[in-house]
C-alpha positions in Angstrom: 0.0 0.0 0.0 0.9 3.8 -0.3 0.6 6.5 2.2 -1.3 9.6 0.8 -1.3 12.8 3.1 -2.7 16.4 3.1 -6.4 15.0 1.6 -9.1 17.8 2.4 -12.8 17.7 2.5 -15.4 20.1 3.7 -17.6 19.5 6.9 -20.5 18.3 5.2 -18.7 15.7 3.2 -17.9 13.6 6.6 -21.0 13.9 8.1 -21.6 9.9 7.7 -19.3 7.0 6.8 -20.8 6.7 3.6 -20.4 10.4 2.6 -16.7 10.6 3.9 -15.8 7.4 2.0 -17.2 8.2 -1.2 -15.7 11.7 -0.6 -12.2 10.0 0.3 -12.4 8.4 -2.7 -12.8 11.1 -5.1 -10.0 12.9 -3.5 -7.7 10.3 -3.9 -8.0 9.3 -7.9 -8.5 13.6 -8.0 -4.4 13.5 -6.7 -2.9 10.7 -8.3 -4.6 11.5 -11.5 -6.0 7.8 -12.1 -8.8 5.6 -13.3 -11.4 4.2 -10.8 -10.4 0.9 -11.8 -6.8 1.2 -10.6 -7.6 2.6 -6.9 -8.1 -0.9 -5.2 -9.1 0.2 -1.4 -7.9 2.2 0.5 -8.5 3.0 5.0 -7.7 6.2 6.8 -4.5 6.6 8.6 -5.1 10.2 10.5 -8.1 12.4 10.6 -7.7 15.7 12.4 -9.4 19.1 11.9 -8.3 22.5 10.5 -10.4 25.2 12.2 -8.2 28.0 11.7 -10.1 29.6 9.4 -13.8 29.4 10.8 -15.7 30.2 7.7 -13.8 27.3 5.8 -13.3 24.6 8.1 -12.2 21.4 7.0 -10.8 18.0 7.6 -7.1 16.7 6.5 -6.5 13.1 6.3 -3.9 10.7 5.8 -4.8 7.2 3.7 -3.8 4.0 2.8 -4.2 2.8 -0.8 -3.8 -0.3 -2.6 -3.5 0.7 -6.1 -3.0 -1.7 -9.2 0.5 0.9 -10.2 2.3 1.5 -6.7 5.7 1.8 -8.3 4.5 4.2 -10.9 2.3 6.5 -8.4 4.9 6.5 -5.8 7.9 7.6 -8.2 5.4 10.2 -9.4 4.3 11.4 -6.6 7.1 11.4 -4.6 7.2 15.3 -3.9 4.0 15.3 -2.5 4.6 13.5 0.3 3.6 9.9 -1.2 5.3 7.0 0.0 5.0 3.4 0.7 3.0 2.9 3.7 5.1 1.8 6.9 4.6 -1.6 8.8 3.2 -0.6 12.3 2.8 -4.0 13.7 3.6 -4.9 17.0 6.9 -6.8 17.2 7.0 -8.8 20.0 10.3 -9.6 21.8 12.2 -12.9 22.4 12.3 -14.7 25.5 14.8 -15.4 28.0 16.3 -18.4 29.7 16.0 -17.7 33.4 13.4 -20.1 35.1 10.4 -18.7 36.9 9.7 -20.3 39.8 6.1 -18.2 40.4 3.5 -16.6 38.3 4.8 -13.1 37.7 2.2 -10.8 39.5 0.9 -7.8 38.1 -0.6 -5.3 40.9 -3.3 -2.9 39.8 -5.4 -2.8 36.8 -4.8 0.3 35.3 -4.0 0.6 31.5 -0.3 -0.4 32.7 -1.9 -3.1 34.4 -3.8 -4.5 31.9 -1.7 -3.8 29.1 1.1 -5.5 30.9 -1.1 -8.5 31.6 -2.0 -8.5 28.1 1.3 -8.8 26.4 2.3 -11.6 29.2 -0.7 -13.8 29.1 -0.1 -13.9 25.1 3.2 -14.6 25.7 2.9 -17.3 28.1 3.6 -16.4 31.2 -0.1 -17.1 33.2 0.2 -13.5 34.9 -1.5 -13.3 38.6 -3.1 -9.7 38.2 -4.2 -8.2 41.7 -6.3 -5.0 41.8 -7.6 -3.9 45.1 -10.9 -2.7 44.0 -13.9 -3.9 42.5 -14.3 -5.1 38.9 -15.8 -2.3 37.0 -19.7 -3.2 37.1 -19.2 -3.8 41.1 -17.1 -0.5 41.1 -19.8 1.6 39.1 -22.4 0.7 41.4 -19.9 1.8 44.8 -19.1 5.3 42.4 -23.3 5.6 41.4 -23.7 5.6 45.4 -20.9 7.9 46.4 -21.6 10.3 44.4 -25.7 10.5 44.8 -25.5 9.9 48.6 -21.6 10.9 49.7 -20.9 7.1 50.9 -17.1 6.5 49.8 -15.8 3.4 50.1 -12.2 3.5 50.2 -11.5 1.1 48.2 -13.9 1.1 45.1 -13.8 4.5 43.5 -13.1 6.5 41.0 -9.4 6.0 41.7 -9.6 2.0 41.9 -10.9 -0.4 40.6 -10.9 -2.3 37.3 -9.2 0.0 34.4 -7.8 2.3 36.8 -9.1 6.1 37.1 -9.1 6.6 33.0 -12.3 4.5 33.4 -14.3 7.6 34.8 -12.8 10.0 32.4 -13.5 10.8 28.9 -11.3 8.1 27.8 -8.5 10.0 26.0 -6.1 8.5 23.8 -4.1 11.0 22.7 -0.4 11.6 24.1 2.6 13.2 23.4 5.0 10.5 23.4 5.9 8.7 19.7 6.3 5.2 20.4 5.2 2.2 17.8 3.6 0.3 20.6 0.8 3.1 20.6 -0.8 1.6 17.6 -1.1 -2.1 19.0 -2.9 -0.7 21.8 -5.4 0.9 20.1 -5.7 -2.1 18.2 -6.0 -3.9 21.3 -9.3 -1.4 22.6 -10.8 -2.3 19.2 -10.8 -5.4 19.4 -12.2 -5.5 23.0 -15.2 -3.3 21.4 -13.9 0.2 21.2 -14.4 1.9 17.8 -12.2 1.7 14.9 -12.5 5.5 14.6 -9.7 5.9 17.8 -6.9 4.1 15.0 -7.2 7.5 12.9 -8.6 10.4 14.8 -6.3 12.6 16.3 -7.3 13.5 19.2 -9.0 9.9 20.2 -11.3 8.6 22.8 -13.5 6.2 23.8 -15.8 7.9 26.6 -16.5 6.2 30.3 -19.3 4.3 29.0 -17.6 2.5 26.4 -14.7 2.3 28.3 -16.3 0.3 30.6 -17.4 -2.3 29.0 -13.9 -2.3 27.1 -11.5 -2.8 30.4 -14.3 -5.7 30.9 -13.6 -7.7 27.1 -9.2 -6.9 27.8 -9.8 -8.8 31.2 -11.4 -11.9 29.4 -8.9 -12.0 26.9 -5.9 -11.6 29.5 -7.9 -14.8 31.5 -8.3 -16.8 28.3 -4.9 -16.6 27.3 -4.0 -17.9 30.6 -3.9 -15.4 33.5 -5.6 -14.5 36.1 -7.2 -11.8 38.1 -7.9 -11.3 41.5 -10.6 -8.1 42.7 -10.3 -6.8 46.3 -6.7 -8.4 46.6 -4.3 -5.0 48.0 -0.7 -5.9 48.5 -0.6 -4.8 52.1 3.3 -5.5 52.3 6.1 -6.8 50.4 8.3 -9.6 51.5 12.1 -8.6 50.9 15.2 -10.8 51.7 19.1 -10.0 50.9 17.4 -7.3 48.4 15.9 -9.7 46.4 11.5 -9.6 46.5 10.2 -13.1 47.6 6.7 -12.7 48.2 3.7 -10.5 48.9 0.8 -10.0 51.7 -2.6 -9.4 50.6 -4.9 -8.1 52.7 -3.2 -7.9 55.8 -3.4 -11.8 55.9 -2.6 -13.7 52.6 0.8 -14.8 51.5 1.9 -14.7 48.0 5.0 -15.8 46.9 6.4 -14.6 43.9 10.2 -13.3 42.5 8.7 -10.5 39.6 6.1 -8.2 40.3 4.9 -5.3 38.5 3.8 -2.3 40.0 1.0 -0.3 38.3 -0.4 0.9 41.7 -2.0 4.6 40.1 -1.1 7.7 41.3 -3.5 7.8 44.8 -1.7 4.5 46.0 -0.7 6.5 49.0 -0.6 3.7 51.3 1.6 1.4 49.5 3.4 4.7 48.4 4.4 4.2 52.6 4.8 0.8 52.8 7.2 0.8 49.9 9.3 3.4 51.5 9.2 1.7 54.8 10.5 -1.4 53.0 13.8 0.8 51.0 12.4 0.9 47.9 13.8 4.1 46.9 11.8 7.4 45.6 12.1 10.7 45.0 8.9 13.4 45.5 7.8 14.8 42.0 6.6 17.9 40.5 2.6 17.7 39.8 0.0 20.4 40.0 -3.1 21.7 42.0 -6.0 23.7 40.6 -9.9 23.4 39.9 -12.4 22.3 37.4 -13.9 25.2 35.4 -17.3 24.4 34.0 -18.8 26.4 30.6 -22.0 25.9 28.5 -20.5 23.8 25.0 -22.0 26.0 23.2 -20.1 28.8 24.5 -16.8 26.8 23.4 -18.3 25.3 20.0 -18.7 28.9 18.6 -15.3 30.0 20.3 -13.3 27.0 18.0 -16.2 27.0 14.9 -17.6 29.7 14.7 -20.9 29.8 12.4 -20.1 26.3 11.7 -21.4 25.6 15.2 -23.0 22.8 15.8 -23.0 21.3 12.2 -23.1 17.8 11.5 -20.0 15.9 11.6 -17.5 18.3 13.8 -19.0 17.1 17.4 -18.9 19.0 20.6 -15.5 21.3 20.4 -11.6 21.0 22.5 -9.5 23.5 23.7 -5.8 23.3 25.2 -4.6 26.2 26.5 -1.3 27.4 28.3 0.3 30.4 30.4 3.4 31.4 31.5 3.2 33.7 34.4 6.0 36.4 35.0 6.1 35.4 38.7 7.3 32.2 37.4 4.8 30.2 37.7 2.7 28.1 35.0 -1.3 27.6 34.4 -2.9 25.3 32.0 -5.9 23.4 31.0 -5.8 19.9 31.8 -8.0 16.7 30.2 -10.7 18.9 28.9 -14.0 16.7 29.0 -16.3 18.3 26.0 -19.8 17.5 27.0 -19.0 15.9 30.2 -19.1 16.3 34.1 -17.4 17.3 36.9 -17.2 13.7 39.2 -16.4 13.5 42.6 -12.7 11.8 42.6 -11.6 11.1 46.4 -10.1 8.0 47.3 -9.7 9.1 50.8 -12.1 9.8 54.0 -12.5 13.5 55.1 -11.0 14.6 51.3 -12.8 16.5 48.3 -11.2 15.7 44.9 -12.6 16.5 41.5 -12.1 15.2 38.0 -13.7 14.7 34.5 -16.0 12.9 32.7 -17.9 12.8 29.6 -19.6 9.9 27.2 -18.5 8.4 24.6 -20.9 11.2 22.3 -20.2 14.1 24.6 -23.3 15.6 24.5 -23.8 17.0 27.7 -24.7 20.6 28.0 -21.4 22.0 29.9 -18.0 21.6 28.9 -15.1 21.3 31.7 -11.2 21.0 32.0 -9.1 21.0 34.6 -7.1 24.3 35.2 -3.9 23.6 37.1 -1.3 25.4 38.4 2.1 24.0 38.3 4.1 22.8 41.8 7.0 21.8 42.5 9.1 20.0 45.4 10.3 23.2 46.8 6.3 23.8 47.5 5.9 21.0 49.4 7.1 22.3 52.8 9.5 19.2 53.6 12.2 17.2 51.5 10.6 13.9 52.6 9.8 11.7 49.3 6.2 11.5 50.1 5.8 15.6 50.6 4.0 15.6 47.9 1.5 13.1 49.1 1.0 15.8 52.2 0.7 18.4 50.3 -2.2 16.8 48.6 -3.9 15.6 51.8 -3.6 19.2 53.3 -5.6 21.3 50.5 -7.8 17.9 49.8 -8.9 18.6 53.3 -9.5 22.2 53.5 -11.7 21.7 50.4 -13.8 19.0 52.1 -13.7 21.2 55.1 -14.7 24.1 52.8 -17.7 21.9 51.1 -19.5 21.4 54.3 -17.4 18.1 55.5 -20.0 15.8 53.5 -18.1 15.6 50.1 -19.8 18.4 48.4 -16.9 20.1 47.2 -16.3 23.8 47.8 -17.2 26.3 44.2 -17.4 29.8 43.2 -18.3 31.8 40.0 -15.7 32.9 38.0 -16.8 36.5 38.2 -16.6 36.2 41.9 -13.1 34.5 41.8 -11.5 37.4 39.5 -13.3 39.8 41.8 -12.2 38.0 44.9 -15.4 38.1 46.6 -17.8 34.6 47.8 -20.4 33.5 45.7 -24.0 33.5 46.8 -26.4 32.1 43.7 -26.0 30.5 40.5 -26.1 32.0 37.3 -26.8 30.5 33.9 -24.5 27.7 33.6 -25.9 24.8 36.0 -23.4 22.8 37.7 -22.8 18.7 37.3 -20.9 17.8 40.2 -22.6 15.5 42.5 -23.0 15.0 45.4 -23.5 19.0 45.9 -21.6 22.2 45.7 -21.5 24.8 48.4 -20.9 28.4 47.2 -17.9 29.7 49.0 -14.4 31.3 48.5 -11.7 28.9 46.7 -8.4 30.9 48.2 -9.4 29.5 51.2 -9.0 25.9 49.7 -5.7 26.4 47.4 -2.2 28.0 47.9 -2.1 32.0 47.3 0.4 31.5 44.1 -1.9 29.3 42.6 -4.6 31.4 43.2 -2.9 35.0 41.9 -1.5 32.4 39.2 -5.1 31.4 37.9 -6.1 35.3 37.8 -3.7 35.8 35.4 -4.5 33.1 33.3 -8.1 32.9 33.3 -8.0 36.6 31.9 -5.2 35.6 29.3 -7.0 32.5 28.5 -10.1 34.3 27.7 -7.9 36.1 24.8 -7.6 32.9 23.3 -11.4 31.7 23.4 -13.6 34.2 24.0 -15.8 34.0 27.3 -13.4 32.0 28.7 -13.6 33.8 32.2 -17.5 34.9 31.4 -18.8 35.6 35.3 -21.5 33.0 35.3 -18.4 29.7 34.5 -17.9 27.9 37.4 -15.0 26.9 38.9 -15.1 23.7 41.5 -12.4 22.5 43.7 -9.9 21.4 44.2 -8.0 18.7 41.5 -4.7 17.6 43.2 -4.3 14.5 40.6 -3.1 15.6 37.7 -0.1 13.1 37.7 1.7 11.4 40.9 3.6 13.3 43.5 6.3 10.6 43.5 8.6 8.2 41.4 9.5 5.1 42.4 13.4 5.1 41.1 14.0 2.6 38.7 16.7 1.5 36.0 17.1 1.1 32.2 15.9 -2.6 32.9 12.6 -0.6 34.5 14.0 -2.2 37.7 14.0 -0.4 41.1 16.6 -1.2 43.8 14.9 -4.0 45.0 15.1 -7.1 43.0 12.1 -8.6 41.3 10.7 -5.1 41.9 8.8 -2.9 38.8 7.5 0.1 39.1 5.5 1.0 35.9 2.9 3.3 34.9 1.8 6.5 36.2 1.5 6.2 40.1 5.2 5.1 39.6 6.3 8.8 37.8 6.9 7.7 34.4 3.6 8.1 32.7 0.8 10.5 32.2 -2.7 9.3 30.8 -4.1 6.1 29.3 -1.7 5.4 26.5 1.7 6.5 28.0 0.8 4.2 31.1 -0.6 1.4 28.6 2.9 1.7 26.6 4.8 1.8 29.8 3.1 -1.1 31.0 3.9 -3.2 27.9 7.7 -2.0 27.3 7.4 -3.4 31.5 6.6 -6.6 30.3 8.3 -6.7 27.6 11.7 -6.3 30.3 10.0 -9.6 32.4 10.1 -11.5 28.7 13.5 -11.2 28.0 15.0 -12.6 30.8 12.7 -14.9 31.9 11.3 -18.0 30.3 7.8 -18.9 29.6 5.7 -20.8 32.2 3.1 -22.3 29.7 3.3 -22.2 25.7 2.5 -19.3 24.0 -0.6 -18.9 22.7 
């Protein structure tokens, strides 16, 4: 096949598959200049939009095409970017030598989890997965009842459970790392159900509701190719001789013995974030950053990225990412923006508000949200310990549940109010989606003062860039502490940390951020267990 880039058509032309693919196809023998008869078939690489000019948006794609002339075409058309179209399958490694004397264990189910459990269990090596929460349809149900009546449980939330805390989010694909694996694992969601549109789009997702039932399909196929999983199992303590990882406790009580384990414990793991220090795994505290969710009516943002086009079949409910360097030093910026979505209740903890994202798989609620984050570093954190950070956290997690009434409705103000710095007493026009409740309050009394002056400055600078960005009637809900973890767990090359047998992977670890970096860390993990160690059971 050949790769044919910088193909344009006009909204209305992908409004439908049929539309778009008769559309494609015209486009295609329009730039090579050939018969109907020679253009074979042809799939979409990448689909992305070009709003920049609102009264003549369009979208640019990249396709495949088998044609009856490659050679010809490709020598032709070699200044326009035509070329032969790369192989982008997964290639697997080759396995080692070293015996196994246990099942290698995989704890948490997270996308490094589960894509780490994947790639094992395909390759033969019956994987013993242990997540501490529920499986996702028990975990719903424990979410659906925290968030209508404030009942947490600790551990079942929107933190843990099955598929990690991407599973109440709007199920973003995109990242900013360029690694091949990224395409298996998109292959991987659609083949577990997610749609095929997430191999092209740029700027993919799958939505919570999909998702769910996604995370449920990878955990049969990780069982049927040989491994196994194990709900409301938390490693409670690791068992460590001569530096060298022998077993495991689950649940306070239950021995496990095992030689390789994998760590994909999430970023709010804050209790085995202890226990690991306690037992010399070493760690460092990491930069992360604190903020809010800011709530606006979609429509406000469609018009602000479309403009008249607003609204028009095929673009969807509109994105934004926006940025701000502060000259006190300090950076803002908008943080897994959830078009159509919902602000969701996100604590893991007792006596702690947290908020995050959410939207469906067609985003088409009637607010849109993002987070809006201020930057921190160590130095903030008050102390050099490695888990500062995880203080830090705790301390404004608690003034906001404080703040919010001490019943997990989380602490909000108007944006007018904010800028004004004055409390807010009534609602305006946008209507709020967090659940349980909101109390109208102050939010400097629930975040640091830089962060505060910091988000000032950047709501007013933001609203430059989309206009009614910092209208007075958005609403701004607090606080969202976890944007990425507050600590790594050091590791090597080998993706080894100083204890023996011992791999931290994965976001909670410090060396991901989002679905598919954690997913690609999590197979590149297991990819390091392959090559040393040889298979338990024949590979499938």
């Amino acid at each position: 096949m050949i790769r044919i880039p910088n193909l344009k058509l006009e909204i209305q032309q992908a409004k439908n598959n049929g539309a778009e693919k008769e559309a494609l196809r015209g486009a295609i023998l329009s730039k090579l200049k050939i018969n109907p008869k020679d253009l074979i078939t042809f799939k979409i690489f990448k689909k992305s939009i070009d709003a920049r000019k609102k009264s003549a948006i369009v979208y640019i794609y990249t396709v495949d095409a088998r044609l009856k002339n490659e050679v010809a075409v490709l020598k032709k058309g070699s200044k326009s970017g035509i070329i032969p179209s790369p192989d982008l399958s997964y290639q697997p490694v080759s396995p080692g030598n070293v015996l196994l004397n246990h099942r290698p264990v995989i704890i948490g189910m997270g996308p490094a989890g589960l894509f780490a459990g994947l790639i094992l269990s395909r390759s033969g090596y019956a994987p013993i997965i242990l997540e501490r929460g529920d499986d996702v349809d028990h975990r719903s149900i424990k979410i659906d009842t925290f968030w209508q009546t404030g009942a947490l449980d600790p551990e079942s939330n929107v933190q843990f459970g099955e598929g990690g805390a991407g599973t109440f989010s709007d199920g973003k694909l995109t990242t900013l790392i360029n690694d091949p694996r990224c395409r298996s694992i998109l292959e991987a969601f659609i083949a577990a159900g997610a749609p095929e549109e997430i191999l092209y789009l740029s700027k993919p997702h799958i939505g919570t509701d999909l998702l769910r039932e996604t995370v449920k399909t990878l955990r049969q196929t990780i069982i049927d190719n040989g491994g196994e999983v194990r709900f409301r199992s938390q490693v409670t303590d690791f068992l460590i001789e001569n530096g060298r990882l022998t077993g495991l406790i689950i649940n306070d009580h239950n021995q496990l013995d095992c030689q390789v384990a994998l760590m994909g414990i999430g970023h709010s793991a804050r209790d085995t974030f202890e226990t690991l220090y306690k037992r010399g795994i070493t760690m460092t505290p990491k930069a992360f950053s604190i903020g809010v969710r800011i709530e606006h009516p979609q429509r406000l943002i469609d018009t602000a990225q479309y403009g008249s086009a607003a609204g028009s079949a095929g673009l969807g409910a509109a994105d934004y990412k926006l940025s701000y360097h502060s000259p006190n030093g300090r950076s803002a910026y908008t943080f897994c923006m959830c078009p159509g979505g919902y602000v969701v209740a996100a604590a893991s903890e007792p006596n702690s508000v947290v908020t995050n994202g959410m939207s469906e798989h067609r985003r088409d609620g009637q607010n849109a949200n993002a987070a809006l984050l201020v930057g921190v570093q160590p130095e903030d954190f008050g102390d050099d310990h490695p888990l500062a950070g995880v203080a830090f956290q705790r301390h404004w997690e608690g003034r906001a549940f404080a703040l919010g009434g001490q019943n997990y409705h989380a602490p909000a103000q108007l944006v007018g109010d904010f800028l004004a710095d004055r409390p807010s007493s009534q609602w305006a026009q946008v209507k709020p989606t967090y659940t349980p409740g909101l109390k109208l309050t102050q939010l400097k009394d629930c975040l640091p003062d830089y962060v505060v002056a910091t988000l000032k400055e950047a709501l007013i600078h933001f609203d430059k860039k989309i206009t009614g960005f910092a209208m007075a009637d958005s609403i701004m809900t607090g606080v969202e502490t976890r944007s990425s973890s507050p600590v790594r767990i050091n590791r090597n090359e080998n993706h080894l940390s100083n204890i023996s047998g011992l791999y931290p992977m994965g976001e909670g670890a410090g060396y991901a951020g989002g679905i598919m970096s954690s997913a690609v860390d999590g197979v590149k993990t297991a990819e390091q267990i392959i090559q040393v160690y040889a298979q338990l059971t024949p590979k499938k």
